[in-house]
TORDREN-52066 format. One line per 10 residues: number of its first residue (from 1); their letters; for each residue x, y, z of N, C-alpha, C. Coordinates in steps of 0.02 Angstrom, whole numbers. Example, Ala and Ser with C-alpha at 12.3 -4.5 7.8 and 13.67 -1.06 7.14 Angstrom:
BEGIN
1 = AS = 660,-284,390,615,-225,390,660,-165,390; 642,-112,354,684,-53,357,645,2,394;
//
This chain:
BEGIN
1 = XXXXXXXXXX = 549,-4791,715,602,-4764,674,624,-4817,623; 655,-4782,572,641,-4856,511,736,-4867,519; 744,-4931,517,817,-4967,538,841,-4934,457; 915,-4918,468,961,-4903,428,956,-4928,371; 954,-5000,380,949,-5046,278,879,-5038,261; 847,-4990,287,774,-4943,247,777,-4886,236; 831,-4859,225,836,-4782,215,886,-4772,181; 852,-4712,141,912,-4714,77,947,-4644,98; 1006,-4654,112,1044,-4598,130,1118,-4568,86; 1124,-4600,36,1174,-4585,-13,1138,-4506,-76;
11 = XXXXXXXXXX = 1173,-4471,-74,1141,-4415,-122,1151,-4436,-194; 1181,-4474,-219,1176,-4516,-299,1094,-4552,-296; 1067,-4578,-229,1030,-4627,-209,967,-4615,-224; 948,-4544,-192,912,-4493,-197,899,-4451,-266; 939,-4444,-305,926,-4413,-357,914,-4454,-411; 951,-4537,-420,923,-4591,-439,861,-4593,-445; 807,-4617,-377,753,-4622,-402,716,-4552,-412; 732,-4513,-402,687,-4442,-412,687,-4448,-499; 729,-4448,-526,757,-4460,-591,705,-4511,-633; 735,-4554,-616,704,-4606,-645,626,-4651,-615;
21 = XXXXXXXXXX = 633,-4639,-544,552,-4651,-524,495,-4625,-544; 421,-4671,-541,373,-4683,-575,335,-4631,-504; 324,-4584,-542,290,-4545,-498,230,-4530,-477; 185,-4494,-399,116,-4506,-417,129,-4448,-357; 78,-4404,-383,65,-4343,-321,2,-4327,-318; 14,-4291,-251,-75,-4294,-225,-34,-4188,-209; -94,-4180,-164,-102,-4101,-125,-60,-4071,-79; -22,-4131,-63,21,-4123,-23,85,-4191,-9; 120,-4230,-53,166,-4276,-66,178,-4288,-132; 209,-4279,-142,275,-4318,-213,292,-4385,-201;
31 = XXXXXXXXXX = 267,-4453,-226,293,-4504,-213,334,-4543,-264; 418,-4530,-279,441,-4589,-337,452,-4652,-311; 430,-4695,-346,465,-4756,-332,490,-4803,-401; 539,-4836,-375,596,-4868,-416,623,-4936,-393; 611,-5005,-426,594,-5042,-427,675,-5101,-420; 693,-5128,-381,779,-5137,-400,767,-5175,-448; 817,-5162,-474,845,-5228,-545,815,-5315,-541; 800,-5336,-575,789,-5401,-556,829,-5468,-539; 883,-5452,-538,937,-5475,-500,962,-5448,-418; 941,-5402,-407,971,-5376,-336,886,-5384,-316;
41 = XXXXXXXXXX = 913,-5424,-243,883,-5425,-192,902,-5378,-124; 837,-5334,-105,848,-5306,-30,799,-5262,-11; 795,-5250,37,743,-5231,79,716,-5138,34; 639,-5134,63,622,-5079,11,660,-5026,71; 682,-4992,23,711,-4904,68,666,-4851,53; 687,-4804,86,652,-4739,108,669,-4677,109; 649,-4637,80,698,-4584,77,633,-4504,84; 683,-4448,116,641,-4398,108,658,-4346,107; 610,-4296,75,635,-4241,58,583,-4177,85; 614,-4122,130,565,-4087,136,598,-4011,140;
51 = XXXXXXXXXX = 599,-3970,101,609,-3918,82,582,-3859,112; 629,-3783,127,627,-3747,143,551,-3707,134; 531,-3716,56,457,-3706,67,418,-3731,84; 414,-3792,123,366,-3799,176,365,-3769,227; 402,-3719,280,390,-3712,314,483,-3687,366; 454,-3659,422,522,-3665,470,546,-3732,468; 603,-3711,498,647,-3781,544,601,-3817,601; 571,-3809,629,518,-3854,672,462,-3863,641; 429,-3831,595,386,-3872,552,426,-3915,515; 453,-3901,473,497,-3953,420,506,-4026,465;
61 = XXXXXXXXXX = 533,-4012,501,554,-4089,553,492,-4108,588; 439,-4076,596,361,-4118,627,334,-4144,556; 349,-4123,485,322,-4161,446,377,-4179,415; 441,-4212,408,485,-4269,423,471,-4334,469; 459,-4303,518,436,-4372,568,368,-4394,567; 331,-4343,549,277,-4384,517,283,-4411,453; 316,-4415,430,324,-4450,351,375,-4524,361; 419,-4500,399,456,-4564,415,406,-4614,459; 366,-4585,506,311,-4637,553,267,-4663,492; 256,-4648,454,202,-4678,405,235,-4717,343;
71 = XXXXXXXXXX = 300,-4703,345,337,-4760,280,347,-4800,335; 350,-4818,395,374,-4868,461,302,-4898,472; 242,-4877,467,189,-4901,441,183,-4954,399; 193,-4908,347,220,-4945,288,231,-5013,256; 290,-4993,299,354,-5045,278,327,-5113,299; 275,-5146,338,241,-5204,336,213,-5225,294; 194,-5190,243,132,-5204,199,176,-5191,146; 224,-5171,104,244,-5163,53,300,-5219,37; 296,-5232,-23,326,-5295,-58,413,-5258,-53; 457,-5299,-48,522,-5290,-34,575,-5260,-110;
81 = XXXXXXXXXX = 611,-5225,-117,645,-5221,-178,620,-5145,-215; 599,-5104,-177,570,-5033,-202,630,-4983,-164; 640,-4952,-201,687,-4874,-170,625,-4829,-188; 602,-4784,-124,523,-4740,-130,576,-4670,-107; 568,-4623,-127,548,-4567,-109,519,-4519,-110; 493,-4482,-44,434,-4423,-22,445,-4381,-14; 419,-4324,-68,448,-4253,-59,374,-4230,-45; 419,-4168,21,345,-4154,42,307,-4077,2; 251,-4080,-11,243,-4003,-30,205,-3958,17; 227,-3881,8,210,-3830,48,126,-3871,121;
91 = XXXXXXXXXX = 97,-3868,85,20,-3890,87,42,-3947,147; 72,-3983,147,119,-4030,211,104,-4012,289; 116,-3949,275,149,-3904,354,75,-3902,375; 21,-3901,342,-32,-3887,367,-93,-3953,388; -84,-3985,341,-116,-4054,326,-99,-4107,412; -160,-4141,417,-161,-4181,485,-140,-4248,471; -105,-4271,528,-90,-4346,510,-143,-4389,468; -198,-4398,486,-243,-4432,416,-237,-4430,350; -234,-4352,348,-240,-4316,272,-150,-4373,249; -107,-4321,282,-53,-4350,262,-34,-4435,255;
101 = XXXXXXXXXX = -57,-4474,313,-68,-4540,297,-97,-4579,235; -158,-4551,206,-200,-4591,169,-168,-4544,92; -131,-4486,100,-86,-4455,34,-25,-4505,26; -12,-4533,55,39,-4569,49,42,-4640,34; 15,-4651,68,-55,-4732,50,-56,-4727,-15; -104,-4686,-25,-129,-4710,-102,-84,-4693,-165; -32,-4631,-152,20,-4611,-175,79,-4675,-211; 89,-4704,-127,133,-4752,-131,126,-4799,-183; 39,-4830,-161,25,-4895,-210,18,-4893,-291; 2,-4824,-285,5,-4802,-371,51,-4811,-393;
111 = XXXXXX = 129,-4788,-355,185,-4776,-388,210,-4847,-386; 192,-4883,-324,226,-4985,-355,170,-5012,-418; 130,-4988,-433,93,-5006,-466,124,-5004,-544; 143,-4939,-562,162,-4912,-599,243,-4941,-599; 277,-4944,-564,338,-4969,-564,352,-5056,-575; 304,-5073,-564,291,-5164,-567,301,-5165,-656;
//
């Protein structure tokens, strides 16, 4: 589970980087990411989004927690000072942890790429 000062839970926070993040999507993930200021230092956060058209209430939350287990993945390997968020699409509910892992992977690095 990803500790609190990795998760972006403010709704200004969330619409921030949706807004203004450098985006990269695959078949099934929306990934923005947004880069802090170069004066503020702090840990990269996490944020997610998964919408009614993906699916019921128990799908929606099996691909939530699979999305949060794979930014907790993540979060070892990625350089510090990014606000990311993952919106999931329909195509989500169906897709296997791999699929969804390596959508997000390569998703992710595009979007620090692009945000650097």
């Amino acid at each position: 589970m990803l500790a609190r000062a990795n998760r972006i839970v403010r709704g200004d926070d969330y619409r921030s980087v949706v807004r203004r993040g450098r985006k990269s999507a695959t078949a099934h993930v929306v990934v923005s990411v947004v880069r802090h200021p170069a004066g503020e230092v702090g840990p990269t956060r996490f944020g997610f989004i998964v919408a009614k058209t993906v699916g019921n209430a128990v799908t929606r939350n099996l691909v939530r927690r699979r999305l949060k287990a794979i930014a907790h993945d993540l979060l070892a390997d990625v350089p510090t000072g990014h606000d990311v968020v993952i919106r999931a699409l329909p195509a989500a509910a169906q897709a296997g942890w791999p699929t969804l892992l390596g959508d997000v992977s390569r998703s992710f690095a595009r979007g620090v790429e692009k945000a650097a």
